[in-house]
PAKOL-343201 format. One record per residue (C-alpha): x, y, z; residue in one letter. Coordinates in pm, whole numbers, plus 50000, padded with zeros to 5 digits. Example, Ala and Ser with C-alpha at 12.3 -4.5 7.8 and 13.67 -1.06 7.14 Angstrom:
% PAKOL-343201
x_y_z_code
51230_49550_50780_A
51367_49894_50714_S
***
This chain:
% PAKOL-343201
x_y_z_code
42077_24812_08507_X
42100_24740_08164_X
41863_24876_07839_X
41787_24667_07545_X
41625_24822_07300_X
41402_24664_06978_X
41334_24805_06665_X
41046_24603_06544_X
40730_24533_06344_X
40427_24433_06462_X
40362_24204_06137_X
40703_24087_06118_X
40772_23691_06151_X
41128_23767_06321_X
40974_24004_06548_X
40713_23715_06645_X
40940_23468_06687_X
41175_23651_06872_X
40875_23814_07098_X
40862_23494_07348_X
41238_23542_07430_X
41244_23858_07500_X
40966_23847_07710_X
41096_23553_07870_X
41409_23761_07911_X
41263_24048_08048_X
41069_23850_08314_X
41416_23651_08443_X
41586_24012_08480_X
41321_24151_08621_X
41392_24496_08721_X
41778_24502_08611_X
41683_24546_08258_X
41474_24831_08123_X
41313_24744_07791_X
41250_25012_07536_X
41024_24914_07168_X
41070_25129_06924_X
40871_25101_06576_X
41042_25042_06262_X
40685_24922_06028_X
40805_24794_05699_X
40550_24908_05507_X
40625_24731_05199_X
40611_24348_05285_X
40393_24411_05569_X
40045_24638_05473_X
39923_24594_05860_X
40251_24720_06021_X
40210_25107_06029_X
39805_25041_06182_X
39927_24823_06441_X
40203_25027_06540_X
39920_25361_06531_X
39732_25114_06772_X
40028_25021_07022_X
40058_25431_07063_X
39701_25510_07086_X
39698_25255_07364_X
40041_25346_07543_X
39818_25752_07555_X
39600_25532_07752_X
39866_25375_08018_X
39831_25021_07822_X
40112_24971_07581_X
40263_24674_07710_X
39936_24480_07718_X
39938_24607_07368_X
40268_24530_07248_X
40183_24134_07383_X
39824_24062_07208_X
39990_24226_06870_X
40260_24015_06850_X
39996_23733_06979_X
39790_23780_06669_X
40031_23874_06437_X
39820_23735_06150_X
39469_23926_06242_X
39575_24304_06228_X
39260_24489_06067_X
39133_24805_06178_X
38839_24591_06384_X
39113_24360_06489_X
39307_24649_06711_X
38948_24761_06838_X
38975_24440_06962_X
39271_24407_07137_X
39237_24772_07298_X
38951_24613_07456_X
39123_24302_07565_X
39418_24495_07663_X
39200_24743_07939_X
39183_25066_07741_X
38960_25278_07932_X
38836_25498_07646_X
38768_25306_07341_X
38632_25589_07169_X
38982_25803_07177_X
39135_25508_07099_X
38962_25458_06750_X
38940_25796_06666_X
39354_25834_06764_X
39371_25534_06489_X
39159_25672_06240_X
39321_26023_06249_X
39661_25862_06225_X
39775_26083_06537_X
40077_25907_06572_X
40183_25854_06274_X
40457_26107_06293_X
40598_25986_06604_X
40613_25614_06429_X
40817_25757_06151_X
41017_25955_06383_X
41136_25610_06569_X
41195_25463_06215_X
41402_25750_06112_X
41592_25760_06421_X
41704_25332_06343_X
41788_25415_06006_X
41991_25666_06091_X
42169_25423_06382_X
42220_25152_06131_X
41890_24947_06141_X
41820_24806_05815_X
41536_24469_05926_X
41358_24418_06220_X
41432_24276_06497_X
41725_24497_06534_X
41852_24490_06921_X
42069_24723_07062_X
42229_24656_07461_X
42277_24960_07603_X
42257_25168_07287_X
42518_24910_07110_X
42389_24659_06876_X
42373_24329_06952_X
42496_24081_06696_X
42365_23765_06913_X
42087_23528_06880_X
41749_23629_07002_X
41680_23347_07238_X
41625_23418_07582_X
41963_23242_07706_X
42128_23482_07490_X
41979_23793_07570_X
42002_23720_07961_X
42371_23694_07912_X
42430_23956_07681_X
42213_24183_07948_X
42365_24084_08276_X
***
């Protein structure tokens, strides 16, 4: 069993373009690779970043990250606050109403800045930043790559 590991931003172009791969990644390896996202908003070229990444942990409370994590990086370019209402919809949140008031209380912000904290501190300096089994990973992000690297 292998980990791979993303530090990423919702808002990112990278992150979007690499998205596909991974996913298509994920779904060849099945249950050999475990996949773990960890946020790393850059809050300075991307104003929506932080929000969406508030939104992804508001619905992961709710058992609904990865359907999350997917219509983010789906509709990378439409990340307002009614936006993520949106998507928690489309995504099967149960309780809308925690959901938006998790988001407008910023109740995970701290955890967000945690996860960026912890990359800095491992080296990450842009998203995506990949790490295989807790070792970065210096190859390209296509899914041919990534199935190789994690086998």
């Amino acid at each position: 069993m292998s980990t791979l590991t993303e530090y990423g931003d919702f808002e990112c172009p990278y992150c979007g373009n690499a998205y596909g791969d991974v996913k298509e990644a994920r779904r060849r390896l099945g249950d050999r690779v475990t996949f773990e996202f960890r946020h790393f908003p850059i809050e300075q070229k991307h104003p929506h970043a932080l929000q969406a990444a508030e939104a992804a942990e508001a619905a992961r409370a709710q058992g609904r990250f990865e359907e999350m994590h997917d219509l983010l990086f789906e509709n990378q370019r439409a990340l307002e606050r009614d936006d993520l209402i949106g998507y928690a919809r489309e995504a099967g949140v149960a309780d809308i109403d925690r959901f938006t008031r998790e988001l407008d209380q910023h109740v995970y912000v701290d955890k967000i800045r945690a996860e960026r904290d912890e990359g800095v501190a491992r080296g990450v300096a842009g998203t995506p930043t990949f790490l295989v089994d807790g070792q970065p990973y210096e190859g390209f992000y296509d899914a041919e790559s990534l199935v190789y690297a994690l086998a």
